[in-house]
N, C-alpha and C positions, 0 to 999 in steps of 0.2 A: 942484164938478167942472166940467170943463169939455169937454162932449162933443163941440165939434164938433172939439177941438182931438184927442183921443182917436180920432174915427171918421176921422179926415184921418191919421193915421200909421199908423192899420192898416189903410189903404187902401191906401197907400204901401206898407208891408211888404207886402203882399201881392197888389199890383197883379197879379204873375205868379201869381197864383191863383185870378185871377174865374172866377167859372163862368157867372154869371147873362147869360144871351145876350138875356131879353126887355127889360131894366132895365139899363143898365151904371150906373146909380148907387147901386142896391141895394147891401149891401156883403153878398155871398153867395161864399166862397171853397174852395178844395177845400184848408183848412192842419188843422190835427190841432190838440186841444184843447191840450196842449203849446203846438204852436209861437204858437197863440193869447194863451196865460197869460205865453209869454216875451214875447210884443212889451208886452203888459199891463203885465209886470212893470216891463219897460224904457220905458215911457211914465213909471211912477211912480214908479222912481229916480231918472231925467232931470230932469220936470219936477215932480213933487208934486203932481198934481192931482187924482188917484188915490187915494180914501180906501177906499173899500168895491169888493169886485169880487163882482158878482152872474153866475154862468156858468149858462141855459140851455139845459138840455141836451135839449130839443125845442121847437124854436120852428116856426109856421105856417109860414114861408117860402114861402108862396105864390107867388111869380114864381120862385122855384128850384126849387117840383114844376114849373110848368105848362114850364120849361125840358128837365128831364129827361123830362116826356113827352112834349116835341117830339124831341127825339133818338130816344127809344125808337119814335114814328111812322116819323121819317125812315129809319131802320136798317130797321124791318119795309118801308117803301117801298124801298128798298136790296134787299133781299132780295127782295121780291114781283119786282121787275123783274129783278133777275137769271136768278131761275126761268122767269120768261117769254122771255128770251132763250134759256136751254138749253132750254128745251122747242120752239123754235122752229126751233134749229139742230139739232135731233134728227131 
């Protein structure tokens, strides 16, 4: 198999998917195991490189938490400061 050739077309497919804001090279996207399994599929009708397909269905993703927990900070900072604005203009 040939993965880098593999990890570069589901990059592609899913370029408009990334999520990982800490890594843009991680391949961390917001697609559904579906549309996952078809670009898979369609890698290994295309090319044949494709023998065994192993799906993960919990992986560490480490730099995809610590990304979600910066959103979830910034949103609570987002909010804190808003409150402090009405309570200022009160």
């Amino acid at each position: 198999m040939y993965p880098a050739l593999v990890k570069a077309a589901c990059a592609f497919a899913f370029s408009d998917k990334a999520v990982n804001k800490v890594n843009e090279q991680r391949g961390f996207f917001n697609a559904s195991l579906d549309e996952i399994l078809q670009v898979v599929k369609n890698i290994k009708e295309d090319t044949g490189v494709i023998k065994n397909v192993h799906i993960d269905k919990a992986p560490s993703a480490y730099e995809y938490r610590r990304t979600q927990s910066m959103e979830r900070k910034d949103q609570a900072t987002s909010l804190n400061t808003t409150k402090l604005v009405d309570n200022e203009t009160a």
